[in-house]
MIDOSE-1310 file (N, C-alpha, C; in nm, 2 decimals, decimal comma, always signed):
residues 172
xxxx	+3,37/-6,71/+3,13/+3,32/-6,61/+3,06/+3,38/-6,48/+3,11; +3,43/-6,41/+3,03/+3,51/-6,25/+3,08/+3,37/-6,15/+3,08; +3,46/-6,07/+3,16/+3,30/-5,97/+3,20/+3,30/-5,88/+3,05; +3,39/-5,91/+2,97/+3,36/-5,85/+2,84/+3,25/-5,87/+2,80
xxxx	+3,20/-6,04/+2,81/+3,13/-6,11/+2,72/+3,03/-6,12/+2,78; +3,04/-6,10/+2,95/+2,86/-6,04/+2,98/+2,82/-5,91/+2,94; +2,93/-5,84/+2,98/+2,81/-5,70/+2,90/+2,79/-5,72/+2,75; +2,87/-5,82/+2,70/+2,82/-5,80/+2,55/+2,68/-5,85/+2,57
xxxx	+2,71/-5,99/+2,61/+2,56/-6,09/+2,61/+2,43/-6,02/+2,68; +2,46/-5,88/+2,79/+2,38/-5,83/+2,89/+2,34/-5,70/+2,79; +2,46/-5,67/+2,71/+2,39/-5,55/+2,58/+2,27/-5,62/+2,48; +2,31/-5,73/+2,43/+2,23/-5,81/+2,35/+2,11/-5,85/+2,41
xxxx	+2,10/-5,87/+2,53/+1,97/-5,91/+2,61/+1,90/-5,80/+2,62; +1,98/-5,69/+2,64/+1,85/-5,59/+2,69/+1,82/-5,50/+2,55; +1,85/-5,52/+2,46/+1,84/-5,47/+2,29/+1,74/-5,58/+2,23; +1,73/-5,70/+2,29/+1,65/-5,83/+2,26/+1,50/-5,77/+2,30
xxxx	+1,56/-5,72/+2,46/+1,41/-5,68/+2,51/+1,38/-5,53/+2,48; +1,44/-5,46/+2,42/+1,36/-5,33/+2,35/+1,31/-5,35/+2,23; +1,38/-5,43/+2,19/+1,29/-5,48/+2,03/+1,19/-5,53/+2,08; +1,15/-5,62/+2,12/+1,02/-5,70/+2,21/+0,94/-5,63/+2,26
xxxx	+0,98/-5,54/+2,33/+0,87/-5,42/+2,41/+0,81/-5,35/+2,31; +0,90/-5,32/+2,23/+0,86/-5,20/+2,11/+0,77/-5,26/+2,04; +0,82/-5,35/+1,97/+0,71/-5,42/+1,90/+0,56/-5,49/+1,96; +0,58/-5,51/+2,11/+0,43/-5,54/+2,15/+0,37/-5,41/+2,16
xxxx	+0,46/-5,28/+2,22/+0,42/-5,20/+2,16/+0,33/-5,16/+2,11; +0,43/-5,20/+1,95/+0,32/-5,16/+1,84/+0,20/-5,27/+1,80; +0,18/-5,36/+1,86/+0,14/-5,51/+1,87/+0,02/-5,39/+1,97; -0,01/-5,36/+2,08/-0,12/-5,30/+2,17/-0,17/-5,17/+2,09
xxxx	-0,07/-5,15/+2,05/-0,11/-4,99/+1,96/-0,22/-5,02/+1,86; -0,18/-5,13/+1,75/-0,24/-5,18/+1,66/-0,33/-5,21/+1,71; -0,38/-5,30/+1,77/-0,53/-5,36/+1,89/-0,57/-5,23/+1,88; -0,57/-5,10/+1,97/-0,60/-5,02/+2,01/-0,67/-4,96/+1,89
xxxx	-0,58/-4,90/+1,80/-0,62/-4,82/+1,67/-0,75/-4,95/+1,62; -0,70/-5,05/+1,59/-0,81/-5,16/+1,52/-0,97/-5,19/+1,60; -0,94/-5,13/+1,74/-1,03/-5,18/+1,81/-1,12/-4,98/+1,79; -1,07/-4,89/+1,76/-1,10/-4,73/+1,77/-1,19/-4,75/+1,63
xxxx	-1,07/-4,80/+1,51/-1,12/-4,80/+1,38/-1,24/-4,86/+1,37; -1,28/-4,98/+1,46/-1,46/-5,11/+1,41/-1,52/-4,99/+1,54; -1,47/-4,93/+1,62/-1,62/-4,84/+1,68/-1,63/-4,74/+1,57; -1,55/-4,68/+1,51/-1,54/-4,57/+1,40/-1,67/-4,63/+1,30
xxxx	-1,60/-4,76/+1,24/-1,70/-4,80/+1,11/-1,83/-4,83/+1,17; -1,87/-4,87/+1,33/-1,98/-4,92/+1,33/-2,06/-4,79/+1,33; -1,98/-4,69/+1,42/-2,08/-4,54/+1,42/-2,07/-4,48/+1,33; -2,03/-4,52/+1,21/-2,03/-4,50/+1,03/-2,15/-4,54/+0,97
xxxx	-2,13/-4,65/+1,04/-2,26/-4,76/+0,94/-2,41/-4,70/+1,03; -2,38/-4,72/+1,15/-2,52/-4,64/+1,20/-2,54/-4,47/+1,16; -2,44/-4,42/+1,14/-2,49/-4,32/+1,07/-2,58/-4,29/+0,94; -2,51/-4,38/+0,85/-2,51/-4,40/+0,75/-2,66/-4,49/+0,73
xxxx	-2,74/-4,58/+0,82/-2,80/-4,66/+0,78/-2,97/-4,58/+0,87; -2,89/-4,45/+0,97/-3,01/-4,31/+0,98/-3,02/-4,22/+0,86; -2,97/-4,21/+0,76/-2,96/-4,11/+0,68/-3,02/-4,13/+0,57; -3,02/-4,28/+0,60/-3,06/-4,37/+0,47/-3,18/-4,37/+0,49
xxxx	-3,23/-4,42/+0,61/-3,38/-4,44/+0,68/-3,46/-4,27/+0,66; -3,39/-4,19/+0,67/-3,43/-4,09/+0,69/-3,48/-4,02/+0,54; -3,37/-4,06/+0,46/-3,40/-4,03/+0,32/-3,52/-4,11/+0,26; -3,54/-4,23/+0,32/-3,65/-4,30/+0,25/-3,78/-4,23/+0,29
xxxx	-3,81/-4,22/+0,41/-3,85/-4,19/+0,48/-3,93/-4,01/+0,41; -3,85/-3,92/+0,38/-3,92/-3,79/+0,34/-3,90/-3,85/+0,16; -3,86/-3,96/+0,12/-3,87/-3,98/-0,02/-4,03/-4,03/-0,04; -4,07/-4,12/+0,03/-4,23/-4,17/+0,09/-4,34/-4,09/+0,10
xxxx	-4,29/-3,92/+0,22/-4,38/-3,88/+0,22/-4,40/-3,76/+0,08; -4,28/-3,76/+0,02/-4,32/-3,68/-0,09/-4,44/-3,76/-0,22; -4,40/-3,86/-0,21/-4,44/-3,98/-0,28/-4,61/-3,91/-0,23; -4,61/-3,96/-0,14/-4,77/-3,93/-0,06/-4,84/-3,80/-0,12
xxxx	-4,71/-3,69/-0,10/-4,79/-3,58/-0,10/-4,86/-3,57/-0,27; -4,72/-3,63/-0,36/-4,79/-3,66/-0,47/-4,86/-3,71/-0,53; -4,90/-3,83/-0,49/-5,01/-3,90/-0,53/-5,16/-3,82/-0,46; -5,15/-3,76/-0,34/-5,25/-3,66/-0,29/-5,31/-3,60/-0,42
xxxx	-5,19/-3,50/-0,46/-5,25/-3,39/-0,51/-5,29/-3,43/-0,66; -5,21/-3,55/-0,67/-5,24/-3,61/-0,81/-5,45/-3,68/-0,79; -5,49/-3,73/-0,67/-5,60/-3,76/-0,69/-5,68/-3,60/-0,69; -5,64/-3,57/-0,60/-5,74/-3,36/-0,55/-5,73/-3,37/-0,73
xxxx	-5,64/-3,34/-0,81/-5,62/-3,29/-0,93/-5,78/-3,37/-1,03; -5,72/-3,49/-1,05/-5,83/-3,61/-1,09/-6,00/-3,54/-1,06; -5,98/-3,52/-0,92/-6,11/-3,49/-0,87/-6,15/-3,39/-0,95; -6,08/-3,27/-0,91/-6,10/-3,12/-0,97/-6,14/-3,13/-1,12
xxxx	-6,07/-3,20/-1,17/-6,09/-3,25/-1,36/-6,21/-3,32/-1,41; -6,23/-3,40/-1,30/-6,37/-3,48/-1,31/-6,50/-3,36/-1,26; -6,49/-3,29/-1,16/-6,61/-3,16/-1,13/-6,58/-3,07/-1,25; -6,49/-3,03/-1,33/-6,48/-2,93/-1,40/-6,54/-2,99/-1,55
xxxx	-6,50/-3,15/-1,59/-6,59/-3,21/-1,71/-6,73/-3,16/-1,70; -6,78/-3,27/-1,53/-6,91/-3,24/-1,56/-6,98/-3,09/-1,53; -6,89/-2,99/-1,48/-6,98/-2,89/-1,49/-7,02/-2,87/-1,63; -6,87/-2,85/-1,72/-6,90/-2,82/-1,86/-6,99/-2,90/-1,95
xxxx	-7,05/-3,05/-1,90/-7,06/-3,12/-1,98/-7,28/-3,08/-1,93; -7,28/-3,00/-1,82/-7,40/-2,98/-1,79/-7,46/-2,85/-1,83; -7,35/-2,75/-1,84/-7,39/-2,65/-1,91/-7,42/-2,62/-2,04; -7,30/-2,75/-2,16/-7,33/-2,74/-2,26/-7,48/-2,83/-2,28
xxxx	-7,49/-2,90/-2,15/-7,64/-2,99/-2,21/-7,78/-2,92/-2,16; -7,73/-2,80/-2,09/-7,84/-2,70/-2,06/-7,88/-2,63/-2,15; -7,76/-2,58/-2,23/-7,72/-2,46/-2,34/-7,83/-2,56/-2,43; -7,81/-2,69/-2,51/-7,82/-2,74/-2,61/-8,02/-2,74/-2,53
xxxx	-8,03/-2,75/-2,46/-8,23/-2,75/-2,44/-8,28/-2,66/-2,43; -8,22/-2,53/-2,44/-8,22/-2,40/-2,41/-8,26/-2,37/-2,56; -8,15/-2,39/-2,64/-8,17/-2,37/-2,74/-8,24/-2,49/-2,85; -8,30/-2,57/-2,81/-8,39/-2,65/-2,87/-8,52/-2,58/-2,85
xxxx	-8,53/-2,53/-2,74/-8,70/-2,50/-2,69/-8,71/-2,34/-2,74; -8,60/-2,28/-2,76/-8,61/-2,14/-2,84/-8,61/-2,17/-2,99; -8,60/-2,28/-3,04/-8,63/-2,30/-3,19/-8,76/-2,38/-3,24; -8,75/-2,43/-3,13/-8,96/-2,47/-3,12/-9,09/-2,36/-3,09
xxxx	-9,02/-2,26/-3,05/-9,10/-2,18/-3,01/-9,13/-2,22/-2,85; -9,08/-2,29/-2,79/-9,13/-2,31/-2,68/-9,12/-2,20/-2,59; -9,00/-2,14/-2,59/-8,99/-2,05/-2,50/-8,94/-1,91/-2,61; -8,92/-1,82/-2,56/-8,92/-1,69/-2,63/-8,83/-1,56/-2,51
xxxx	-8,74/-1,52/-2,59/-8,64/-1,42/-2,53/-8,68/-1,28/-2,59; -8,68/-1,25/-2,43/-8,72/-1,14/-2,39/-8,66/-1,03/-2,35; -8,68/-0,87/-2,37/-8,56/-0,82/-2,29/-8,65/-0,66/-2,22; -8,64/-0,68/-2,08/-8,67/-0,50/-2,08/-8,71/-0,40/-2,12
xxxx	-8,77/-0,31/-2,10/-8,77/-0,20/-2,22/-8,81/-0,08/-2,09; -8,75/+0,02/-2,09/-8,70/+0,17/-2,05/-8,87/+0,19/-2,04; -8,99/+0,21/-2,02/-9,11/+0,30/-2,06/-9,07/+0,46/-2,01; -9,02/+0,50/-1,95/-8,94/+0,63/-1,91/-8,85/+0,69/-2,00
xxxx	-8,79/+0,61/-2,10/-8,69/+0,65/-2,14/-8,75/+0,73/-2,30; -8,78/+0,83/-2,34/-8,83/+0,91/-2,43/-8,80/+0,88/-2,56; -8,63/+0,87/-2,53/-8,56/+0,85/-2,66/-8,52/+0,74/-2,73; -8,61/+0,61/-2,67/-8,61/+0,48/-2,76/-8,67/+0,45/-2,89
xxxx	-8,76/+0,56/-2,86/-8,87/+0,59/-2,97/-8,94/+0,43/-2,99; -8,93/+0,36/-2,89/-9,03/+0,25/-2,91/-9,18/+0,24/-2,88; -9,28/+0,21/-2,96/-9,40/+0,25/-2,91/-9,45/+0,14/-2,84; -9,39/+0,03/-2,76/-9,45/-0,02/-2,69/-9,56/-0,02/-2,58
xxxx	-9,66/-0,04/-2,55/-9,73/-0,02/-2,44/-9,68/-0,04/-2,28; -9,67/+0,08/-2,22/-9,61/+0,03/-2,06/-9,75/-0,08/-2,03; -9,84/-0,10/-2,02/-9,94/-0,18/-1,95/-9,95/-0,28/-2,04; -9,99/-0,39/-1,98/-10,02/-0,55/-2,08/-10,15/-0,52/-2,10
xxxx	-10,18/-0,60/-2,25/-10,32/-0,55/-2,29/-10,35/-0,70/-2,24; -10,47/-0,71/-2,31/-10,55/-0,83/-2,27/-10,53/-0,97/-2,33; -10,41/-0,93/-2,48/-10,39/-1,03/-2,55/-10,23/-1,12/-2,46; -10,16/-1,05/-2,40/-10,04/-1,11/-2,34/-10,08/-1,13/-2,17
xxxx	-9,96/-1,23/-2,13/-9,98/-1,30/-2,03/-9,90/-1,24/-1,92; -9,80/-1,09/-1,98/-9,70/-1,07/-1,90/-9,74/-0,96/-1,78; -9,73/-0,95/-1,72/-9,79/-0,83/-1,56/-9,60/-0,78/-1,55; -9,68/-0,65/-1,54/-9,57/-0,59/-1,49/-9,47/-0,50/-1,61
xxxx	-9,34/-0,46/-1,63/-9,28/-0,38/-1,72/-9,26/-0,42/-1,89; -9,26/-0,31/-1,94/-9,28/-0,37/-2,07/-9,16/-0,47/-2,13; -9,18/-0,56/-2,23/-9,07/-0,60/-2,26/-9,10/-0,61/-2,46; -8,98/-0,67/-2,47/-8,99/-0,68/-2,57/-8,95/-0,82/-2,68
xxxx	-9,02/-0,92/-2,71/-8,95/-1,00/-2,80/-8,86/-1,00/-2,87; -8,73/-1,09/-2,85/-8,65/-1,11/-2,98/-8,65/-1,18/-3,06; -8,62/-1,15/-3,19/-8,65/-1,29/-3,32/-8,57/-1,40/-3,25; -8,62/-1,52/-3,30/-8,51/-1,63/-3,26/-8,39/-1,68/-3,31
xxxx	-8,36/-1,60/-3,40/-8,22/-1,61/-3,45/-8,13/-1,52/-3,38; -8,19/-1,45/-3,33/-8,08/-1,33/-3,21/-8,09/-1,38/-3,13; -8,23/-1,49/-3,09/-8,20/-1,54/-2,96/-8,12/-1,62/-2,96; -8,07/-1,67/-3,06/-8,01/-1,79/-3,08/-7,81/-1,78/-3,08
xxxx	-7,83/-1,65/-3,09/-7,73/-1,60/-3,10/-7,66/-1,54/-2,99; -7,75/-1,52/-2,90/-7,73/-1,45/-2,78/-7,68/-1,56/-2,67; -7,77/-1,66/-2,70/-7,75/-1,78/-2,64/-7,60/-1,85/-2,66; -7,58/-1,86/-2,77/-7,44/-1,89/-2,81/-7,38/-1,82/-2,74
xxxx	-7,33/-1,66/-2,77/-7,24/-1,61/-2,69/-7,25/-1,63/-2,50; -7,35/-1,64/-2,44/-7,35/-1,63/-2,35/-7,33/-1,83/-2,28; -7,35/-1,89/-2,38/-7,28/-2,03/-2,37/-7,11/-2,00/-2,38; -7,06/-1,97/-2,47/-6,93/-1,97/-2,48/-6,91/-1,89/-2,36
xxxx	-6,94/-1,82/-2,32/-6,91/-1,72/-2,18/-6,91/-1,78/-2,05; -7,04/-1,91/-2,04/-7,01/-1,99/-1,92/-6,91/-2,11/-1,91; -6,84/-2,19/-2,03/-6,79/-2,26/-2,07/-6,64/-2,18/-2,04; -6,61/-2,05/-2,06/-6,50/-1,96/-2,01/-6,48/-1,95/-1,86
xxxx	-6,58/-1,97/-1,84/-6,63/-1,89/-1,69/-6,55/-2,05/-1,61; -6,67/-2,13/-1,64/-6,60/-2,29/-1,61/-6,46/-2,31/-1,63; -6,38/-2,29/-1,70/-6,23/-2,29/-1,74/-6,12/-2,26/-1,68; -6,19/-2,13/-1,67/-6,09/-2,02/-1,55/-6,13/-2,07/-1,40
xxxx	-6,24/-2,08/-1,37/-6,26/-2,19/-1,24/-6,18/-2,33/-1,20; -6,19/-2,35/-1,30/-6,07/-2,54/-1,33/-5,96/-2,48/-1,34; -5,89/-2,35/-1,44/-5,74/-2,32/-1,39/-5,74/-2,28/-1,27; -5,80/-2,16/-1,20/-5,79/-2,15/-1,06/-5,76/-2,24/-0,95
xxxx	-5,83/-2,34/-0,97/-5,85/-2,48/-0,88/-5,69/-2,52/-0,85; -5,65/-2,56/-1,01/-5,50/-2,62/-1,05/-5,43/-2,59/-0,98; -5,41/-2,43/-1,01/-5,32/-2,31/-0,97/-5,30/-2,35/-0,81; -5,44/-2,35/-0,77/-5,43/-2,33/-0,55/-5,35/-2,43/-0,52
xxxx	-5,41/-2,55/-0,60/-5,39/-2,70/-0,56/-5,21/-2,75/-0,58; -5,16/-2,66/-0,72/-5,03/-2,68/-0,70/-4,93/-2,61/-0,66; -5,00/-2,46/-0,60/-4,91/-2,39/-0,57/-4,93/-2,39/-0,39; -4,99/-2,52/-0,34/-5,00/-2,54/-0,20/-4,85/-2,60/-0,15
């Protein structure tokens, strides 16, 4: 063998072993990167499986909060029926016993006041039952009337109470 053909064969060998190095190389590199990339995806996935937890998690307690205010609400709707449903059943005996004569509407009267020109008696005679300031009977069709308005007035009154309520309850 001429020493031509060792350095050839000794160029060939050591270009044998750069290619080899290189490529384990990239052979350790790859491991490396592959082994960087599965901690990458695992601290992906645990990210990803907090965020998830986390979103369920305030999606639940919204859940909660709504079904809360959805019962408060129920409730409030149920107190605000039966207030109305006791006023209108107060209104309706109110005005039964004012059309029997049971009871009789009455109202004040001024005895000071000059210019009513009412000649009522300031003192009860002996025929009434009432002690004290004069008053005056109203027919019972005014009372009946008066009653009405002041029914629809409490039935308003009730109303605006139950929107109020809504209002606090949804604007909490």
């Amino acid at each position: 063998m001429t020493p031509a053909q060792k350095l050839a064969g000794l160029a060939v060998l050591i270009l044998a072993l750069m290619v080899g190095a290189a490529g384990f190389t990239w052979q350790v590199q790859d491991w490396r990167m592959g082994e960087k990339l599965a901690e990458q995806a695992g601290l992906h996935k645990d990210d990803l499986a907090a965020i998830t937890n986390a979103a369920s998690a305030q999606a639940r307690a919204e859940q909660d909060k709504r079904l809360a205010l959805e019962q408060q609400l129920a409730g409030q709707d149920q107190q605000h029926t039966k207030e109305l449903s006791d006023a209108q059943r107060n209104q309706a005996v109110l005005r039964d016993r004012l059309a029997t004569s049971d009871v009789r509407l009455s109202v004040l009267l001024d005895a000071a006041d000059s210019a009513s020109g009412c000649n009522v008696p300031a003192a009860p005679g002996t025929v009434g039952v009432v002690h004290g300031t004069a008053r005056a009977q109203l027919d019972p069709a005014h009372a009946q009337r008066i009653l009405a308005i002041t029914g629809d007035g409490d039935q308003g009154l009730i109303a605006l109470r139950a929107c109020q309520a809504y209002v606090r309850a949804i604007a909490r």
